[in-house]
N, C-alpha and C positions, 0 to 999 in steps of 0.2 A: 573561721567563720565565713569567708570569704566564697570560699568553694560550697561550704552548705547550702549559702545564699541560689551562688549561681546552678547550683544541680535541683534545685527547686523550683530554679524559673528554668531553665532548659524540661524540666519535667512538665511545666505546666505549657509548655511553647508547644513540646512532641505531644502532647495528649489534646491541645486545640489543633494540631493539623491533621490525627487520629479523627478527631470528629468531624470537621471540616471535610475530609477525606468518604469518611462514611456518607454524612449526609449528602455529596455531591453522586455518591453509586444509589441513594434511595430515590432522589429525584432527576436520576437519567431515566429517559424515557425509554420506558417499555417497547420491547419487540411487537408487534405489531399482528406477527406468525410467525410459524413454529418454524417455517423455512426463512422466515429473516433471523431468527434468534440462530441457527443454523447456520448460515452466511456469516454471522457475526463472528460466533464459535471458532470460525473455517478460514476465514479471512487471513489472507498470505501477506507477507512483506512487501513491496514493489520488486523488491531484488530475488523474491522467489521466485521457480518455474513452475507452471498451472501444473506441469504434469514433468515429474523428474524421467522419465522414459520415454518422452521427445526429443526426438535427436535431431529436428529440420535446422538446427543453425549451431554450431558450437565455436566453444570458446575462442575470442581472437579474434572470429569470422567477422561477427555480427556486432560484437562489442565483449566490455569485461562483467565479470558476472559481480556480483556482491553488491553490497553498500556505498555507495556514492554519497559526497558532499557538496557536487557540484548539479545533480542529477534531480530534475522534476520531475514530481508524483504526476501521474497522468488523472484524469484529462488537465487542461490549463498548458502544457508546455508546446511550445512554440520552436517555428525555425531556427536553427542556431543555439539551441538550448540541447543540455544533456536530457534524458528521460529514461527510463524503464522497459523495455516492451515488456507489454503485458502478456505475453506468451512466455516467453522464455527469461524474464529476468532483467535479461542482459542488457550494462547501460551503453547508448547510443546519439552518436550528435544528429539533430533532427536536419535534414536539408531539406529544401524545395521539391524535391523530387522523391519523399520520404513514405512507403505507404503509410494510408491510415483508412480509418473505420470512422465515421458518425455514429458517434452513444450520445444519446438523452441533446442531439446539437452540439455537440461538439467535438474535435478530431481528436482521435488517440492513435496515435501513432505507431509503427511495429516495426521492426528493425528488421525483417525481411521479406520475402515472399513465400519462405515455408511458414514463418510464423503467421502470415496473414491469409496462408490457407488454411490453417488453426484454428484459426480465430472465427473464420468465417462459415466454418463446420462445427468448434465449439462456443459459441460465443455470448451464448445464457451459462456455462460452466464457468470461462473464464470472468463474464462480469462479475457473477455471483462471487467465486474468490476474490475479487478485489476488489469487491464493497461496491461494485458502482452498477448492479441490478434495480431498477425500480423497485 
């Protein structure tokens, strides 16, 4: 009787968070335009590259590629902080002497000078991929 019990309330636990679940995707807000719904769609990981067939900095060089734990999403990461560059992925310790870019006020950082001639020729593609276009 015990297990009845409990596979009853484990049933009634998954189908409040089935709805809770729903209800939080009905009341996100709406895309705005069809090129933000688009962006949304599109939108890369930090540790993805805007474009897999840039080769201006590779692996080792510039930093390692993948998924970091120690690693800030850009914008917000600071000197001395791991981060992403948004060009290629690849994560990287920020120093003082680190290039970066001004988006919306504030610095985003890029782990090299090929990536930050990238960035400065693509840099409506790149934002757009990672979410951070007006």
């Amino acid at each position: 009787m015990n297990r009845t019990l409990a596979s009853v309330v484990l049933g009634f636990v998954l189908l409040g968070l089935g709805v809770q679940a729903e209800e939080a995707a009905l009341t996100a807000p709406a895309p705005k335009t069809r090129s933000e719904a688009t962006a949304r769609a599109h939108r890369l990981e930090p540790w993805e590259p805007v474009d897999p067939a840039f080769n201006g900095c590779s692996e080792g060089v510039c930093g390692r590629r993948g998924r970091n734990p120690q690693a800030v999403v850009q914008p917000g990461a600071k000197p001395g902080q791991y981060t992403y560059c948004p060009v290629s992925g690849a994560v990287f310790r920020i120093t003082d002497a680190s290039l970066h870019a001004d988006v919306n006020g504030k610095p985003v950082y890029l782990c090299c000078e090929a990536c930050a001639r990238y960035f400065a020729q693509n840099r409506d593609r790149v934002l757009a991929l990672r979410g951070l276009s007006r």
